[in-house]
DONUZA-783551 format. One record per residue: x, y, z of N, C-alpha, C, CB in turn; residue in three letters. Coordinates in steps of 0.1 Angstrom, whole numbers, plus 5000, padded with zeros to 4 digits. Glycine has a CB too. Example, Ala and Ser with C-alpha at 12.3 -4.5 7.8 and 13.67 -1.06 7.14 Angstrom:
! DONUZA-783551
{r {5132 4943 5078} {5123 4955 5078} {5132 4967 5078} {5113 4955 5090} 'ala'}
{r {5128 4978 5071} {5137 4989 5071} {5129 5000 5079} {5141 4994 5057} 'ser'}
//
This chain:
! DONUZA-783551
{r {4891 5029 5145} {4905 5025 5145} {4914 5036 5143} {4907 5015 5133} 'unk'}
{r {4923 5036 5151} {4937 5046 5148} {4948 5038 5145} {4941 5056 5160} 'unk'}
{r {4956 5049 5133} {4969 5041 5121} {4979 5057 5131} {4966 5042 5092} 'unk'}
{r {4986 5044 5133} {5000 5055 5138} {5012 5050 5128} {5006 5052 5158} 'unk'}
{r {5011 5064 5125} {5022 5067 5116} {5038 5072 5115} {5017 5073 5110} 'unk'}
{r {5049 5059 5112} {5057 5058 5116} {5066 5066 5104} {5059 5044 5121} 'unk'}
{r {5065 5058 5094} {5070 5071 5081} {5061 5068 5071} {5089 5070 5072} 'unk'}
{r {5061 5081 5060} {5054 5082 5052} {5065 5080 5042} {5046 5092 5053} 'unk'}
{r {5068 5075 5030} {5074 5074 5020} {5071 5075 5008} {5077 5066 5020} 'unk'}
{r {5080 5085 5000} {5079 5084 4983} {5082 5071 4978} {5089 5094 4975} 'unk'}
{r {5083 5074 4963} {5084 5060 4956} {5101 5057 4960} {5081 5061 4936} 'unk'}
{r {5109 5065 4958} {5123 5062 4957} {5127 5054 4973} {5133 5078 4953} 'unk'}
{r {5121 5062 4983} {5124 5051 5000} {5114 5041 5003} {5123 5060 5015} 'unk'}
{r {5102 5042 4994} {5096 5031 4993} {5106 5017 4988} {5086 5035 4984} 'unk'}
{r {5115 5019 4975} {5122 5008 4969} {5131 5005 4980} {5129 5011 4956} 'unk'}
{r {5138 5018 4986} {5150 5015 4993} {5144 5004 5008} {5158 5033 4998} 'unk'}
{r {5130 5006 5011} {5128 5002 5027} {5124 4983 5017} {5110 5014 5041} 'unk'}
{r {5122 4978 5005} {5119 4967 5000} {5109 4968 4990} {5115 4959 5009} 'unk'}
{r {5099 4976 4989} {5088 4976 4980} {5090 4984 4968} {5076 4980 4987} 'unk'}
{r {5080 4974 4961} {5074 4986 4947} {5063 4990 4947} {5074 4982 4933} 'unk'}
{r {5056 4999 4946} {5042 5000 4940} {5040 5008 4930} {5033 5003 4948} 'unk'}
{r {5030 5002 4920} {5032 5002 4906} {5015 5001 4896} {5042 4989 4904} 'unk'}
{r {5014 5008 4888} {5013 5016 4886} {5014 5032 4896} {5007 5012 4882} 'unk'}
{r {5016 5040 4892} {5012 5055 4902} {5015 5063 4896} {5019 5058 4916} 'unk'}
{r {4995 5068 4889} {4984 5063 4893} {4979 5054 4888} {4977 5070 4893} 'unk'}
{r {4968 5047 4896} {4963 5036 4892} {4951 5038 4884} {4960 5029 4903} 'unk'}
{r {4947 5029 4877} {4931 5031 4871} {4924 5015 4877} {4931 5031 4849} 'unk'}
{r {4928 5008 4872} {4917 4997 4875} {4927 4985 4885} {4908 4987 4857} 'unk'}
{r {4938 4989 4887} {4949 4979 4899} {4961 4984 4900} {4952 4964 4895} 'unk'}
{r {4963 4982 4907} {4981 4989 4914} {4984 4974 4918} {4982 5005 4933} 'unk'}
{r {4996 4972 4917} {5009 4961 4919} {5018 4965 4930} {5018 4960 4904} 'unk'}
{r {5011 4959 4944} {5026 4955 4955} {5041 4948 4950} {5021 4943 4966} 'unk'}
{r {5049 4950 4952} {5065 4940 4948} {5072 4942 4964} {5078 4950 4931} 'unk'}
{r {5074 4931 4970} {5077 4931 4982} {5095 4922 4976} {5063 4923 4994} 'unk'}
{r {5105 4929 4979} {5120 4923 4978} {5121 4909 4987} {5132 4935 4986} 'unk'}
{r {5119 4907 4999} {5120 4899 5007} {5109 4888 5004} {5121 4906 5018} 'unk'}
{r {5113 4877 5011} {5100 4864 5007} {5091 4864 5024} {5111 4842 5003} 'unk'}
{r {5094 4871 5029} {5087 4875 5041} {5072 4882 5039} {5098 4884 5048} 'unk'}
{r {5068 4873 5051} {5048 4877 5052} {5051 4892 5053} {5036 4871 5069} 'unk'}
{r {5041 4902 5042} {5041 4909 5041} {5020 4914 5047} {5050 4908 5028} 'unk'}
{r {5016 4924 5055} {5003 4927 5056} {5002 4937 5045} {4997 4931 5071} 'unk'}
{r {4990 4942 5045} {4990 4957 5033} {4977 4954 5039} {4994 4958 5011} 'unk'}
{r {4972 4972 5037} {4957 4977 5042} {4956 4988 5036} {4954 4980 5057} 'unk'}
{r {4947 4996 5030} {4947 5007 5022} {4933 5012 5029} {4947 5004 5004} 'unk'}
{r {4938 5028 5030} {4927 5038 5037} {4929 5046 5028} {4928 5046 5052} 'unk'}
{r {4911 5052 5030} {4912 5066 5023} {4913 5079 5030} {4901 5067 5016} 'unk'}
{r {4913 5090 5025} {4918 5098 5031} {4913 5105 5045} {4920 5104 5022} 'unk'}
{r {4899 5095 5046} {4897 5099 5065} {4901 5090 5072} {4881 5101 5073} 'unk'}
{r {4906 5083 5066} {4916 5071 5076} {4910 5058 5078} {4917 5076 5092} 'unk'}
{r {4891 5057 5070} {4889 5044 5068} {4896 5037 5061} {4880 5042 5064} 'unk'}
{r {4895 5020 5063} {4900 5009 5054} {4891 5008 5045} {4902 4996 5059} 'unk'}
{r {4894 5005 5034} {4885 5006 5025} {4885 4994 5013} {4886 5020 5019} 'unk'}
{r {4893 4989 5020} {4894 4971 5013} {4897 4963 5027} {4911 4967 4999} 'unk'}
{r {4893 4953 5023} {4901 4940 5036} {4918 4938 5036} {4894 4920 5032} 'unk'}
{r {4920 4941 5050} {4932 4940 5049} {4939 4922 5041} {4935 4943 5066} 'unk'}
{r {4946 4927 5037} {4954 4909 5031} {4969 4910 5034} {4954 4905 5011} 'unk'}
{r {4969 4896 5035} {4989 4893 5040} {4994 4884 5022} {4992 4875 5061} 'unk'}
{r {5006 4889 5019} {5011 4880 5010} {5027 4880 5013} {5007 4885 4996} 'unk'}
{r {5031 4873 5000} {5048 4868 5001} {5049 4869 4981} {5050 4845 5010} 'unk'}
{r {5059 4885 4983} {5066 4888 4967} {5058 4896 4962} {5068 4876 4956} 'unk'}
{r {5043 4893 4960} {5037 4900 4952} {5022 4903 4949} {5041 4897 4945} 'unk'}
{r {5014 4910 4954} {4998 4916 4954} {4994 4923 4943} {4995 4926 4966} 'unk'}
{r {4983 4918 4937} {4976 4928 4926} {4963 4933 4935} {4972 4919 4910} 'unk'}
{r {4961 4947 4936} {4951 4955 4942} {4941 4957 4933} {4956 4966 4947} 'unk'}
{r {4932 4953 4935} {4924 4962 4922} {4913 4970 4928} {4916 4952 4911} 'unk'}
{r {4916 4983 4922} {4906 4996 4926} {4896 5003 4918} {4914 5006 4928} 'unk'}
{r {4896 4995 4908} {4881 4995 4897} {4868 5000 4905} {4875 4977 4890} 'unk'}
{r {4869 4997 4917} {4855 5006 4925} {4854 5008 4931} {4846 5006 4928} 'unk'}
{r {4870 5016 4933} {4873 5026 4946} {4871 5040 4934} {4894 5024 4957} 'unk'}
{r {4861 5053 4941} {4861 5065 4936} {4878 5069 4937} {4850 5076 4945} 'unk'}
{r {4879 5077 4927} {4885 5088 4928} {4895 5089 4934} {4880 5094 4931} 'unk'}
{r {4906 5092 4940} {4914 5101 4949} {4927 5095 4954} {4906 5104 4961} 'unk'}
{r {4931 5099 4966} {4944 5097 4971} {4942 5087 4981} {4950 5110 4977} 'unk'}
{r {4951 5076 4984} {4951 5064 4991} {4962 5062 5000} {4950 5053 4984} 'unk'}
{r {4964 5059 5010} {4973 5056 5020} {4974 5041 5020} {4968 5061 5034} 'unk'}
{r {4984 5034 5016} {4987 5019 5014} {4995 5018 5030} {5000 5014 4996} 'unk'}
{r {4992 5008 5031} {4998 5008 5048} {5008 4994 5045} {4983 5005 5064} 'unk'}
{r {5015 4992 5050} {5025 4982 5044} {5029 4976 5057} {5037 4988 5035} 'unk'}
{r {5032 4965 5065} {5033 4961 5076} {5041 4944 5072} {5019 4963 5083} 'unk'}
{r {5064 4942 5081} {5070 4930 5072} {5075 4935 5087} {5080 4928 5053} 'unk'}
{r {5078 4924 5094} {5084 4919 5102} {5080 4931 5115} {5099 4917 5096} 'unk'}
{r {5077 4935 5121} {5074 4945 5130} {5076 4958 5126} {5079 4943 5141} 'unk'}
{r {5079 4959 5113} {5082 4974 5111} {5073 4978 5098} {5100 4978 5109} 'unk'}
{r {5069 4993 5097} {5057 4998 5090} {5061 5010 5082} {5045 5003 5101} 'unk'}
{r {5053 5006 5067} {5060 5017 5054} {5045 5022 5051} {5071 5007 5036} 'unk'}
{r {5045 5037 5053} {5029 5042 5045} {5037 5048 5032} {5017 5057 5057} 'unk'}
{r {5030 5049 5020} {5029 5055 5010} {5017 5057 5006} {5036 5050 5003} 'unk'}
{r {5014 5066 4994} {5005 5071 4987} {5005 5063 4974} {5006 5084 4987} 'unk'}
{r {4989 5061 4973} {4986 5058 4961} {4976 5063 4953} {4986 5047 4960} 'unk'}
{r {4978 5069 4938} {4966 5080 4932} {4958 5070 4928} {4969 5092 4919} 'unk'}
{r {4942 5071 4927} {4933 5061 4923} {4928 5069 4912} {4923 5055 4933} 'unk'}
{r {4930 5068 4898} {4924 5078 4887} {4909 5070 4886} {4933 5079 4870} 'unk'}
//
């Protein structure tokens, strides 16, 4: 699978484009907050670009839990109405 990447976002243009994500870093779950009541997708890769959970769709709000994901740096892929937000998320 190839992720084409449209922007990558910190926390602060993360809020501005609708989302939160929360903790950062995570230990055992990180918290999606989506502004809008609109279907929201989310997919999280690791850093060779596998998925490494099942992708899920929600509306407002996702609890991720990464209790047994190793280690490291995550790419949250975020996908609301045809348009696409990547951020990072630390997995302690």
């Amino acid at each position: 699978d190839t992720i084409n990447v449209r922007y990558t976002v910190g926390v602060k243009d993360l809020e501005n484009r609708g989302f939160k994500l929360y903790p950062n870093p995570a230990s055992d779950f990180f918290t999606i907050d989506a502004e809008s009541a609109e279907l929201v997708t989310y997919t999280l890769y690791d850093a060779t670009g596998k998925a490494v959970l099942p992708t899920q769709t929600f509306v407002n709000q996702l609890r991720v839990e990464t209790s047994n994901l190793p280690a490291g740096i995550y790419r949250v892929v975020l996908t609301q109405d045809q348009k696409q937000v990547v951020s990072s998320i630390i997995v302690q």
